[in-house]
C-alpha positions as CSV (number, residue, x, y, z in Angstrom):
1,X,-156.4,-121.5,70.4
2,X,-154.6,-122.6,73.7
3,X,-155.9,-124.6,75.9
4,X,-159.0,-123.3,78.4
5,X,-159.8,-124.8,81.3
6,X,-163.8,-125.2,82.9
7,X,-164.0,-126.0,86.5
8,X,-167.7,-127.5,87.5
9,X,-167.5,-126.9,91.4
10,X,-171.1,-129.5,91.5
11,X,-170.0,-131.9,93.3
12,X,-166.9,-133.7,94.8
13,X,-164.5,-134.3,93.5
14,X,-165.6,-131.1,90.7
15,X,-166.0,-131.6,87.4
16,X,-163.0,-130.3,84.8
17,X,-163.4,-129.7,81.6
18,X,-160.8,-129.3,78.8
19,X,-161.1,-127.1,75.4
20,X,-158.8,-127.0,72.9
21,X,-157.4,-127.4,69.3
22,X,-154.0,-128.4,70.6
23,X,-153.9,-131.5,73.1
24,X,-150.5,-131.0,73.3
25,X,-150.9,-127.8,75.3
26,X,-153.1,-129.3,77.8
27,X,-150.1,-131.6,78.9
28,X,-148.9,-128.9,81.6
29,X,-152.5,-128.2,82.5
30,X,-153.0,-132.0,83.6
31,X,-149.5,-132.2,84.9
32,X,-150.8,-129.6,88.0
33,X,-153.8,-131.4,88.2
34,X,-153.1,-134.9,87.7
35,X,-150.9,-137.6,89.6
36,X,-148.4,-138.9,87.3
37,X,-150.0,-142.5,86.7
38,X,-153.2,-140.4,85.4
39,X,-150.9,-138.0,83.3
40,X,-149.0,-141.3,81.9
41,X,-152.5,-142.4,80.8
42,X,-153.0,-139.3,79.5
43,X,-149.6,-138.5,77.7
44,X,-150.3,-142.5,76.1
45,X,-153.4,-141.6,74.5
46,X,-152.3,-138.7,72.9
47,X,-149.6,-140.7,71.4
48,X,-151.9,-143.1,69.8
49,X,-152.8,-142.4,66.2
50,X,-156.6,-142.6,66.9
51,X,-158.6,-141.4,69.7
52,X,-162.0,-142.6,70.4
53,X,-165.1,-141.2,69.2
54,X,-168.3,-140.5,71.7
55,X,-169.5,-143.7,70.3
56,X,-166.8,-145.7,71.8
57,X,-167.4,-143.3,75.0
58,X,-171.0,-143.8,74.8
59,X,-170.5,-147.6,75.3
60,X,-168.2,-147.3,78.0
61,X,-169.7,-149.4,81.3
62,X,-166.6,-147.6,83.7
63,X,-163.7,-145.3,83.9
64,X,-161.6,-148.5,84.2
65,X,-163.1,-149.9,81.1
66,X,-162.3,-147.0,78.9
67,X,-158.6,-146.6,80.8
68,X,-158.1,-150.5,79.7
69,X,-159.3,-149.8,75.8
70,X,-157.0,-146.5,75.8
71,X,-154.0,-148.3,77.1
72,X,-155.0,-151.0,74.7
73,X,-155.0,-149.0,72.2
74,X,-151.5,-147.3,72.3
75,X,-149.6,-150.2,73.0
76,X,-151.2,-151.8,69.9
77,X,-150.1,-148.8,67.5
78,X,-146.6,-148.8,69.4
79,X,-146.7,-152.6,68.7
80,X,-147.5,-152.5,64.9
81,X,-145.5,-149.9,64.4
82,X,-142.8,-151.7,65.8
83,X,-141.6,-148.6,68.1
84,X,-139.2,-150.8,70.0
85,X,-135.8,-151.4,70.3
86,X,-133.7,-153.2,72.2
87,X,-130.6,-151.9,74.4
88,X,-127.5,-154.3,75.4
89,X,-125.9,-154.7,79.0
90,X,-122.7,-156.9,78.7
91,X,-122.1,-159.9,81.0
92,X,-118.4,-160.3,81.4
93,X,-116.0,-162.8,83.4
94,X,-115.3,-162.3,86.7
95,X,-111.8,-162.7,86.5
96,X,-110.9,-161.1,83.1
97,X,-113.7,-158.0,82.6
98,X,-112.7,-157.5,78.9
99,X,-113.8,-160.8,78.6
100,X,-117.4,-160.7,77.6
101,X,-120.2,-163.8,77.9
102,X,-122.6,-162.4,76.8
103,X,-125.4,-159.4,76.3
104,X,-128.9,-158.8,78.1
105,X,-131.4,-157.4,75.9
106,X,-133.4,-155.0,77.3
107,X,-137.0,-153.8,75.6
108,X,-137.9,-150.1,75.4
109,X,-140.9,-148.5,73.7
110,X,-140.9,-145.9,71.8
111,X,-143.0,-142.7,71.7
112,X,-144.2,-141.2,68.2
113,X,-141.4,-137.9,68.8
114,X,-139.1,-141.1,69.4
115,X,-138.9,-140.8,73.6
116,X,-137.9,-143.9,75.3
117,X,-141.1,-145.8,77.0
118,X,-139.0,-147.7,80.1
119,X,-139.8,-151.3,80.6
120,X,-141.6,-150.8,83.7
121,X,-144.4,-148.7,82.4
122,X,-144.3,-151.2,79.5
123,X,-145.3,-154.1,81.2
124,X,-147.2,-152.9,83.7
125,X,-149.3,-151.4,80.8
126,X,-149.3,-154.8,78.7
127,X,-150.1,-156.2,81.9
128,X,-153.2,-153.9,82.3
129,X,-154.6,-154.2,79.0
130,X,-154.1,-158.1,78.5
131,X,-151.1,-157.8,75.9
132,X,-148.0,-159.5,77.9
133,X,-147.6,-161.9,75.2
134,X,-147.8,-159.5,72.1
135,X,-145.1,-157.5,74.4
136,X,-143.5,-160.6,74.9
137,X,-142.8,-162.0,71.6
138,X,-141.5,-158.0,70.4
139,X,-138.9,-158.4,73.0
140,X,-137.6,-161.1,71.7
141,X,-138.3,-160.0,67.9
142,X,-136.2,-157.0,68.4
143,X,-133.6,-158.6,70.6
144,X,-132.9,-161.0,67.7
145,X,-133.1,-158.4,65.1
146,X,-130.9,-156.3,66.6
147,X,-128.1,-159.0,67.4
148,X,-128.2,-160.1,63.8
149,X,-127.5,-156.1,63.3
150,X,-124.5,-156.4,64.9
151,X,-123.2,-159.7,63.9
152,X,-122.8,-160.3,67.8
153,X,-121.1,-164.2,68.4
154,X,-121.8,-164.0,72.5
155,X,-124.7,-165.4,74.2
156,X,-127.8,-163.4,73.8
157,X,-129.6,-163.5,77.1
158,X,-133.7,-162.7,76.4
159,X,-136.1,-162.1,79.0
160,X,-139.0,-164.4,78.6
161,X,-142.5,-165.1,80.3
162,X,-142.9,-168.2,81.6
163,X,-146.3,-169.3,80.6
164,X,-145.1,-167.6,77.0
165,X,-143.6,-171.1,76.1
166,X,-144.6,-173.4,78.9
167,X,-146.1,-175.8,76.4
168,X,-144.5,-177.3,73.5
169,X,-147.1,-175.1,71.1
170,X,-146.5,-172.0,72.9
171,X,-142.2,-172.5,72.4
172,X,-142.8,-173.8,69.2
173,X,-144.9,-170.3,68.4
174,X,-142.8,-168.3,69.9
175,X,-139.4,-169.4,68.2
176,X,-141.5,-169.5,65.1
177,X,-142.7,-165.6,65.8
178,X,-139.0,-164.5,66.8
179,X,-136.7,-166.5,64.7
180,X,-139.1,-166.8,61.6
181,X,-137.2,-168.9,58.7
182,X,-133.9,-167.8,60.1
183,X,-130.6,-170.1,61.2
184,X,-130.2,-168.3,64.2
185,X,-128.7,-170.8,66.2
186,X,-130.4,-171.6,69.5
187,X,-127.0,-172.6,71.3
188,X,-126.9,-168.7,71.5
189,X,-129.8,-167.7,73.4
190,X,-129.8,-168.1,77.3
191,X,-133.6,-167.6,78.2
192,X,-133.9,-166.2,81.2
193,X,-137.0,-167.0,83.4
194,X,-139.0,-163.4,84.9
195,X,-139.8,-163.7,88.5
196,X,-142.9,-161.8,88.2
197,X,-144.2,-164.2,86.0
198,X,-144.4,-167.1,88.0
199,X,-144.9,-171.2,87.2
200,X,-147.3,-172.9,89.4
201,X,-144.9,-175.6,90.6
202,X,-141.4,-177.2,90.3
203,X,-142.5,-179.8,87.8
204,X,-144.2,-177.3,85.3
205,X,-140.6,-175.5,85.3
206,X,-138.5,-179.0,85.0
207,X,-140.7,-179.4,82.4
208,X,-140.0,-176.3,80.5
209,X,-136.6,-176.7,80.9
210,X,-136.1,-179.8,79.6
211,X,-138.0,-178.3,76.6
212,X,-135.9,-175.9,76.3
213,X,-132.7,-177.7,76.1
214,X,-134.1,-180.6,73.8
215,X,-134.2,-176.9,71.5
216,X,-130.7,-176.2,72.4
217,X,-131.5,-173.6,74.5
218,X,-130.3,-172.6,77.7
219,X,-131.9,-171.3,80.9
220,X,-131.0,-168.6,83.7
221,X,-133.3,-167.9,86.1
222,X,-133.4,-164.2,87.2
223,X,-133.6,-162.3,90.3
224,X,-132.2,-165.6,91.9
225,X,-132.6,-165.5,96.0
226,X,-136.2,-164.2,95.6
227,X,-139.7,-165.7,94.9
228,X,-139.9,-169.4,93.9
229,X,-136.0,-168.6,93.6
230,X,-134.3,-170.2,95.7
231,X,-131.5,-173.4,96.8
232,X,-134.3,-176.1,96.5
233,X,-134.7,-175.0,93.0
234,X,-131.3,-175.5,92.0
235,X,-131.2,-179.8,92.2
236,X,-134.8,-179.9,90.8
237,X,-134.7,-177.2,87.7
238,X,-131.0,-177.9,87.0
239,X,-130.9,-174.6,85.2
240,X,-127.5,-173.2,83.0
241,X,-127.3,-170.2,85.4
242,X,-128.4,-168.4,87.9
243,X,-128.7,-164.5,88.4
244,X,-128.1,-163.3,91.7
245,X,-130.8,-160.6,92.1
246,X,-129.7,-157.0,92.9
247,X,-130.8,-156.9,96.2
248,X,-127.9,-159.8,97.8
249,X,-125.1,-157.9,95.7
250,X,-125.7,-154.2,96.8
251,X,-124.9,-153.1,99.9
252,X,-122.6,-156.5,100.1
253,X,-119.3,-155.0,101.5
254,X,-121.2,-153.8,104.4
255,X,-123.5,-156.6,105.0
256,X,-121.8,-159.7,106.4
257,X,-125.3,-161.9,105.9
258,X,-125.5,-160.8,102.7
259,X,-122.2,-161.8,102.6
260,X,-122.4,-165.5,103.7
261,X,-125.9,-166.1,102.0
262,X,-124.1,-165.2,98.5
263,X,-121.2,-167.1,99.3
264,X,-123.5,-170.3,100.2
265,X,-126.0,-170.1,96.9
266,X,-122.4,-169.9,95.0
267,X,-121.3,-173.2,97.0
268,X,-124.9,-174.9,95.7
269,X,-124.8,-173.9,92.6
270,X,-121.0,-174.6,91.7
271,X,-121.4,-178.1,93.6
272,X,-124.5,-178.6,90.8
273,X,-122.8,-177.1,88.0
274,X,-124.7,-174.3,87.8
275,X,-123.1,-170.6,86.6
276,X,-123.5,-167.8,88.5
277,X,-123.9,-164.5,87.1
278,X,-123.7,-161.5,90.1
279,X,-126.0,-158.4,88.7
280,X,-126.4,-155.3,90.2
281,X,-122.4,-154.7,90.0
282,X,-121.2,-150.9,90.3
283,X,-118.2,-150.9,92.1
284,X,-114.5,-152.5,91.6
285,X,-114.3,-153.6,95.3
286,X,-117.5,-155.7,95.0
287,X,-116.9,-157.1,91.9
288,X,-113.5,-158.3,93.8
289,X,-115.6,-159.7,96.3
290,X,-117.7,-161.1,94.6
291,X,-115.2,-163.1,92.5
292,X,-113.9,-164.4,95.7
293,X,-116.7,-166.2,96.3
294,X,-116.6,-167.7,93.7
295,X,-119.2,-166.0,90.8
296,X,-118.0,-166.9,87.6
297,X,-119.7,-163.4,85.9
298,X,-121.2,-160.2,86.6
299,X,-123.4,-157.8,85.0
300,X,-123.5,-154.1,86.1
301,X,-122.9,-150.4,85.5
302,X,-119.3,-150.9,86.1
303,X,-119.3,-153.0,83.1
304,X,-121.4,-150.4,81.0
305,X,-125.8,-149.2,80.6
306,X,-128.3,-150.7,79.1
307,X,-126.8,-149.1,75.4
308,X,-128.3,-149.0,71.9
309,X,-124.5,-150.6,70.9
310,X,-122.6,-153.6,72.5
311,X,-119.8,-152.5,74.7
């Protein structure tokens, strides 16, 4: 039977009702009716290997409340499945592009007919539902696994949440999580802080960084030039690197403050021994520029996407 539609004109906004043996087939009904946030939620739960009964509906207090336990709910089945992988972005020298520092791993979900989730509606969802650190500790699972696949010697820069291994427990679990009984050796991995995840102060991040390299781990911290980002942090946190965030490096050529503000984080950081690495990078004349500055390494589509192999 396809899909029939019922439409309740009671009240505003009406009531619509949906019948049918195929959800599947109700996907282009929604899709003219919904915004594409609801038909996300939607397209999410018909993913998920179990739906809720009227029991679980019956207890619901709000709409919000059942929209959390849905989203719960599929993340958790993508999660123990492990529908994940990770895609590699190569970080390469400034002055010699074929030679490469290193590879961002990048998390994507993965929907039951194997679609790509993107990161975004990831961790916006994990966000949502309470599960950052369950999504967390998958990213770095799968970055892991899937550099052992392919025997890969350069750095291995992972995306972590602050708060994830602020304390000494919560590192301790979360190399025990990722790295299990392995030898991986942590010279390799270049954690690299998320702005959107912030630290309360300066002295909970010096702390976690000195953790982090009493581990043998290094530290980048990303989308440099924005947030709790910026030149003060570099004499207090004393991180590896920096990432100059996408915003300062686009538009550069045309942009003479752009310009000088790039050229005067490189100064800091290079005076403090800091690496930078330029992302953002598309375009052979800024990656020239940018070298003249002084940026030791960029990271970009000139260089190659987010692939499921290293370039």
């Amino acid at each position: 039977m396809s899909a029939k539609v019922i439409e309740v004109p009671l009240a505003e906004p009406a009531v619509v009702c949906f019948l049918s043996d195929d959800m599947e087939s109700l996907l282009p009904i929604l899709e003219a009716k919904l915004s594409s946030e609801e038909c996300r939620t939607i397209r999410a739960l018909l993913s998920s290997k179990a739906h809720p009964d009227l029991g679980e509906f019956g207890a619901m207090q709000s709409l919000r409340e059942l929209g959390l336990r849905l989203t719960a709910r599929w993340l958790g089945d993508m999660l123990a499945d492990r529908r994940y992988k990770s895609l590699m972005q190569p970080i390469v020298s400034a002055n010699d592009h074929s030679d490469v520092l290193g590879y961002e791993f990048l998390i994507r979900g993965l929907h039951t007919d194997g679609s790509e989730i993107t990161a975004p509606a990831l961790f916006e969802t994990a966000e949502e539902a309470g599960m950052l650190h369950a999504l967390d500790l998958a990213a770095g699972e799968s970055a892991l696994r899937t550099a052992k696949r392919f025997d890969i010697k350069e750095n291995i820069f992972v995306n972590v949440l602050p708060y994830s291994v602020e304390s000494e427990d919560g590192l301790n679990n979360w190399l025990n999580a990722v790295l299990g009984k392995t030898d991986f050796p942590h010279e390799q991995l270049v954690f690299e802080i998320v702005e959107s995840q912030q630290l309360p102060d300066f002295e909970t991040l010096q702390r976690l960084v000195s953790r982090l390299k009493d581990q043998g781990i290094r530290i980048a911290l990303d989308d440099f030039g924005t947030g709790f980002n910026n030149l003060a942090t570099l004499t207090q946190i004393q991180p590896d690197y920096i990432k100059l965030d996408k915003s300062l490096t686009r538009g550069l050529i045309e942009d003479g403050r752009k310009w000088t503000l790039v050229a005067n984080i490189v100064d800091s950081a290079t005076q403090s021994n800091i690496k930078v690495i330029a992302e953002g990078v598309e375009d052979e004349k800024t990656a020239r520029m940018l070298e003249s500055a002084g940026v030791e390494y960029l990271q970009g589509y000139l260089f190659g996407y987010p692939a499921d192999t290293p370039l």
